[in-house]
Backbone bond lengths (Angstrom), bond angles and torsions (degrees), N, CA, C in turn:
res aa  C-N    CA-C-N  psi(-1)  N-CA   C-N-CA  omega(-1)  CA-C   N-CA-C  phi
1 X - - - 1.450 - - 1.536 108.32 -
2 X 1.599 116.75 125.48 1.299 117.35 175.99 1.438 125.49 -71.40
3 X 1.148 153.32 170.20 1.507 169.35 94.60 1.592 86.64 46.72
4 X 1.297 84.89 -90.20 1.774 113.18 -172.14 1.382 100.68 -50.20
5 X 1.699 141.82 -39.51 1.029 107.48 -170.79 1.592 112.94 -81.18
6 X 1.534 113.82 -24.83 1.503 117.77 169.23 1.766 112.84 -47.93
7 X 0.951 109.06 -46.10 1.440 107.26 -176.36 1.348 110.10 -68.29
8 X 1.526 127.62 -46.50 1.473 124.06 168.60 1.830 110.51 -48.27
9 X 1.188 103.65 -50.04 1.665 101.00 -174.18 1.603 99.83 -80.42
10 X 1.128 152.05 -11.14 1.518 150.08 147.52 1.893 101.70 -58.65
11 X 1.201 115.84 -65.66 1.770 98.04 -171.30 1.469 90.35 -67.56
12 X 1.213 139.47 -57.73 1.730 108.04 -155.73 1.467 118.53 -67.28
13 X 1.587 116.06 -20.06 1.306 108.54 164.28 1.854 115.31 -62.41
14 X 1.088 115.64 -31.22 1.399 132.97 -176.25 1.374 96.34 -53.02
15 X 1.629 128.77 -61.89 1.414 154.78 -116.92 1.946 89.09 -106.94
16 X 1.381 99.11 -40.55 1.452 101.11 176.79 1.214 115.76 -79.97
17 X 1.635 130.60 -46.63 1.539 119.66 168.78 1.483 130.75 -57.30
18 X 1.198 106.92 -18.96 1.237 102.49 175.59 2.048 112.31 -94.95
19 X 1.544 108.96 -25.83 1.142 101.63 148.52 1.106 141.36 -69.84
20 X 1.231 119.24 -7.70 1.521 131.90 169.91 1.677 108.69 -92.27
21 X 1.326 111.75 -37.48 1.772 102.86 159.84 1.034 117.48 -64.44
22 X 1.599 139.10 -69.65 1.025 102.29 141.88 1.134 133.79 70.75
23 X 1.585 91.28 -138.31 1.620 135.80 -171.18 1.966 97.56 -55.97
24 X 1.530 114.78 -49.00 1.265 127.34 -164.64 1.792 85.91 -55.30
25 X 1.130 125.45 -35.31 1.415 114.53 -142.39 1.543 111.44 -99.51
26 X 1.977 98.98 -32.97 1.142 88.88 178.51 1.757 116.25 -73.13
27 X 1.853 108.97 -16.70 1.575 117.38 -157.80 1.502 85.43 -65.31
28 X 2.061 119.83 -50.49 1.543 93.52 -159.73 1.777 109.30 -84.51
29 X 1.112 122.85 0.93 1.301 122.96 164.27 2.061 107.94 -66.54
30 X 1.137 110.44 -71.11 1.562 108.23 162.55 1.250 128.69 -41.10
31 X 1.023 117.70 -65.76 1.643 120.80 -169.75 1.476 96.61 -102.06
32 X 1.094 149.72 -32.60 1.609 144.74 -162.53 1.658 99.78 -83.89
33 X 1.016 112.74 -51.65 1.478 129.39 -159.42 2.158 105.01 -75.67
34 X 1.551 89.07 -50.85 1.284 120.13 -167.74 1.237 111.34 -57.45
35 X 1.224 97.35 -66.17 2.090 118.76 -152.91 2.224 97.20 -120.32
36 X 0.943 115.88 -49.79 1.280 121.67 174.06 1.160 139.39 -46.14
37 X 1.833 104.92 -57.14 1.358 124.14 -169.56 1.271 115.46 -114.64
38 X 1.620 110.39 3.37 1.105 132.37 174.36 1.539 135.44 -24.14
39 X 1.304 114.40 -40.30 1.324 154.76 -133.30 1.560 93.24 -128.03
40 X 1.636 132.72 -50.22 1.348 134.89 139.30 1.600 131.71 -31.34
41 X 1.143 100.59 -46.47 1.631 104.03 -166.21 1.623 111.37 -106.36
42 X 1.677 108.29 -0.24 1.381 121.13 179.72 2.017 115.13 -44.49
43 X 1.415 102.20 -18.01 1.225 87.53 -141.44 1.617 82.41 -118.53
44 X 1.371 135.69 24.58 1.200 156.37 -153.94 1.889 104.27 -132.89
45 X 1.194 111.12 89.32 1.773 118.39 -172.08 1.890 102.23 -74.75
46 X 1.286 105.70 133.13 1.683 120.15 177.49 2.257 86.47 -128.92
47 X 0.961 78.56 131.37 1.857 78.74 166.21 1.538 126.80 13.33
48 X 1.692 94.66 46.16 1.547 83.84 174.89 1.351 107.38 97.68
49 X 1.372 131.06 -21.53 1.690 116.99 172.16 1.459 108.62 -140.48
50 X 0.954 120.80 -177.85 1.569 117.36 -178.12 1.531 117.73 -87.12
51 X 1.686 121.50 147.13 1.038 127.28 172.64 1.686 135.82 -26.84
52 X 1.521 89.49 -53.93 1.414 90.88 173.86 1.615 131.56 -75.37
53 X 1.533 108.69 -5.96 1.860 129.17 167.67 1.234 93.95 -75.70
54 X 1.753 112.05 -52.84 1.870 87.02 -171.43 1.088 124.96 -88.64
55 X 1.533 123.42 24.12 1.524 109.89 -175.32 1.947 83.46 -105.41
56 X 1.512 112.53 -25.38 1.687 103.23 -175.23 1.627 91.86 -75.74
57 X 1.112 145.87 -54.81 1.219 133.56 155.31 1.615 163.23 -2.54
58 X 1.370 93.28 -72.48 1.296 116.98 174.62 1.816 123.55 -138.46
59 X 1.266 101.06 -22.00 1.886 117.69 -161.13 1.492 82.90 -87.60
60 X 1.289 130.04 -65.63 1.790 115.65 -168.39 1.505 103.70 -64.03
61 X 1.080 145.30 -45.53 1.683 148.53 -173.26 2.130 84.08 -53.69
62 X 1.071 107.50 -67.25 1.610 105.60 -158.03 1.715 109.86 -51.89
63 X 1.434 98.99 -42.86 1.832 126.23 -172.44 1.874 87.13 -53.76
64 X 0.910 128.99 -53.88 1.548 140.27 -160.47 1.318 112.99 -62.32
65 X 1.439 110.52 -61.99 0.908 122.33 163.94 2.178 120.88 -47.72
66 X 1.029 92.73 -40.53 1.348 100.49 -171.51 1.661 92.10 -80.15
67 X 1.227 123.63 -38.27 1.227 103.49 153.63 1.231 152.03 -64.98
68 X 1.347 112.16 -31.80 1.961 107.51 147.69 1.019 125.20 -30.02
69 X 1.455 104.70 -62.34 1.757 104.24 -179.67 1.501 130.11 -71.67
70 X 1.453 98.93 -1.47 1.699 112.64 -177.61 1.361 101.99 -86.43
71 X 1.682 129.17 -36.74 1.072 149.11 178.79 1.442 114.19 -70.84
72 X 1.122 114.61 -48.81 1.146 110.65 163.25 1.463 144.25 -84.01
73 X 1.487 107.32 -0.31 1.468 127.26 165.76 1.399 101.25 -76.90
74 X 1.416 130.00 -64.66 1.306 160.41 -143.65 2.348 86.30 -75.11
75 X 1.260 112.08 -49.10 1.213 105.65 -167.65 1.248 106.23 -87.93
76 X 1.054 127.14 6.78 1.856 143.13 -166.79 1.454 84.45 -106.74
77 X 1.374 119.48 -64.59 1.864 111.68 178.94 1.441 111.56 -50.86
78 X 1.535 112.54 -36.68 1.542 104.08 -160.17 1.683 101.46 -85.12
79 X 1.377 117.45 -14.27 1.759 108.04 174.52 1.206 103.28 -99.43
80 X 1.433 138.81 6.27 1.847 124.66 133.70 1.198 108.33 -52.60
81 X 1.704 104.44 -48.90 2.050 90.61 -147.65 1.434 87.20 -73.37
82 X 0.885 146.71 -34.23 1.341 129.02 -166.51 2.085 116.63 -108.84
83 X 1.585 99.58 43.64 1.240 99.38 -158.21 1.183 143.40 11.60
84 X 1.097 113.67 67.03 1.455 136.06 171.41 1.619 114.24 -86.44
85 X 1.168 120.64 -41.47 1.567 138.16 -162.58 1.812 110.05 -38.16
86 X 0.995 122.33 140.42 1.083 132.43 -179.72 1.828 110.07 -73.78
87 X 1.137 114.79 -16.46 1.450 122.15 -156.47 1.552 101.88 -107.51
């Protein structure tokens, strides 16, 4: 195995844990938070309704978003460290 191929199998393992965090974070923000724990966080007031309405609501839509840009900060660092970078 070459140089280059270690480094290809180092960023995509890289490229996958953090897509797999991720994924872990938005599912229990969506479905954990949302639909799951619902029944937990009922009794917890955000603007007038309970926790677990606004995370099926509004809290997973925002979480997502904030994850794009986490993903894409985070993969902008990882194609420096491994010269990838466009710049």
């Amino acid at each position: 195995m070459t140089v280059q191929d270690k480094n290809a199998k180092a960023y995509w393992q890289a490229n996958l844990r953090l897509i797999i965090g991720s994924l872990i974070i938005w599912a229990l923000v969506s479905y954990g938070f949302g639909i799951l724990f619902r029944p937990l966080l009922a009794g917890i007031a955000v603007g007038g309704t309970d926790l677990g309405f606004w995370f099926a609501q509004q809290g997973s839509i925002i979480t997502f978003i904030i994850l794009i840009f986490f993903y894409a900060w985070k993969m902008n660092k990882l194609d420096k460290e491994f010269g990838l970078d466009e710049e």
